[in-house]
N, C-alpha and C positions, 0 to 999 in steps of 0.2 A: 461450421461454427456452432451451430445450434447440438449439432451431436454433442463436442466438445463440452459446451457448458452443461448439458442434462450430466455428462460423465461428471463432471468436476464434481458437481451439486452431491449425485449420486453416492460418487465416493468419501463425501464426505455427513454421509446421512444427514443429507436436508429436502426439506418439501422442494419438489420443483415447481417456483412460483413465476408469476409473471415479474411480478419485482426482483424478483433472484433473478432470474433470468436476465433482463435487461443491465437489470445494475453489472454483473459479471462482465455482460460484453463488454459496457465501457471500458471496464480494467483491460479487458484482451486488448480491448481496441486501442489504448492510450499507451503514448510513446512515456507518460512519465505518470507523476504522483496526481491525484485528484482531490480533493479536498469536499468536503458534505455541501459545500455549495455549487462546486461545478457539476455533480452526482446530478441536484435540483435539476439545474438547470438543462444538461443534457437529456433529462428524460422526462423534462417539459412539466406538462401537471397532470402526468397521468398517476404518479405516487407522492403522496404528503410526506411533511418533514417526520413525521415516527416511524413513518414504512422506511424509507431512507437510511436514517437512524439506525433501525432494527435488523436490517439486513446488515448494514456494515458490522454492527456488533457478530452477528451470527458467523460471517464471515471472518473475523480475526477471532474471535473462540474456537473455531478451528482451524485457522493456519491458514487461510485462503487468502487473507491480504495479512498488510501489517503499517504498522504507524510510521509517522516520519513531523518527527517537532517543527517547528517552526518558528524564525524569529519574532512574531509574533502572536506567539502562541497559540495560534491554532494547531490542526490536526491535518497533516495529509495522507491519504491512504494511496497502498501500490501494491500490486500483485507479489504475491513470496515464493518465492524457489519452491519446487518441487518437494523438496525436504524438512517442509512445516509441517505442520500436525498441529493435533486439537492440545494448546497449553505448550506448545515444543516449537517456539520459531527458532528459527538459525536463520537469523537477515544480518548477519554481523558485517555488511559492506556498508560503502560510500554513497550517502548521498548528496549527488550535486544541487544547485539552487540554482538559477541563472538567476542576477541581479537584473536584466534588463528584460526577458519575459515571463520571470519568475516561475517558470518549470524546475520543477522538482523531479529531478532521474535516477535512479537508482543505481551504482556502479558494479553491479553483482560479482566483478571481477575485479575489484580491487577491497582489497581486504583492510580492516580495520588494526594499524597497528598492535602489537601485542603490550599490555599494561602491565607492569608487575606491582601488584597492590603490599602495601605494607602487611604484616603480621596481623593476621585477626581480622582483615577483611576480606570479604567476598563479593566478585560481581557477580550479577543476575543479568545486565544485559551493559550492550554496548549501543553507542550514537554518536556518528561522526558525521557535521555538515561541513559541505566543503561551497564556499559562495566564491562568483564569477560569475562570469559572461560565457555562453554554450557555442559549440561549436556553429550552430545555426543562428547565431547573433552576432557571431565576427566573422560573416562574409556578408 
């Protein structure tokens, strides 16, 4: 695992830090979306909220995670397909919500219908939630 994350880090020219480091694995490690306060809390008080902070940002500047809205407005962050880049996501799938352990997953195989926009406009991005109850909530 540790190879894996120096690569990522590597390939995407960033310091390999001890904060990089750790923050990265949770994303490998986690089945769904994270938000800046599970971040906290998984890596206990060994980095404050700007180190935190400052990683996530470094990482969706280049394409290493990416956002995920929330109905109440927060932020969740998730690891991005292979074929993000620094300013170039392509996350255009489903994310589910579970209403009852409110895990946020990402559907990377199911695609975001196609929109045909009127005359004169343009989209820059897509976001589709999809809320329920997850397969590990209804057994």
């Amino acid at each position: 695992m540790e190879v894996l994350i120096d690569n990522i880090l590597k390939k995407n020219q960033l310091s390999v830090t001890g904060s990089r480091k750790k923050i990265l694995e949770l994303f490998l490690q986690s089945n769904g979306a994270l938000a800046h306060s599970d971040i906290e809390k998984k890596t206990g008080e060994k980095f404050d909220r700007v180190t935190v902070y400052r990683t996530l940002q470094s990482f969706l500047d280049k394409g290493i995670i990416h956002t995920i809205p929330t109905s109440d407005n927060s932020i969740r962050y998730a690891l991005c397909k292979d074929d993000c880049s620094k300013g170039h996501h392509h996350d255009n799938h489903v994310h589910f919500v579970c209403s009852k352990c409110t895990n946020t997953i990402c559907l990377d195989h199911v695609t975001i219908p196609s929109v045909k926009l009127p005359t004169g406009f343009k989209a820059s991005e897509f976001q589709m939630i999809v809320n329920g109850i997850c397969k590990s909530c209804q057994n």
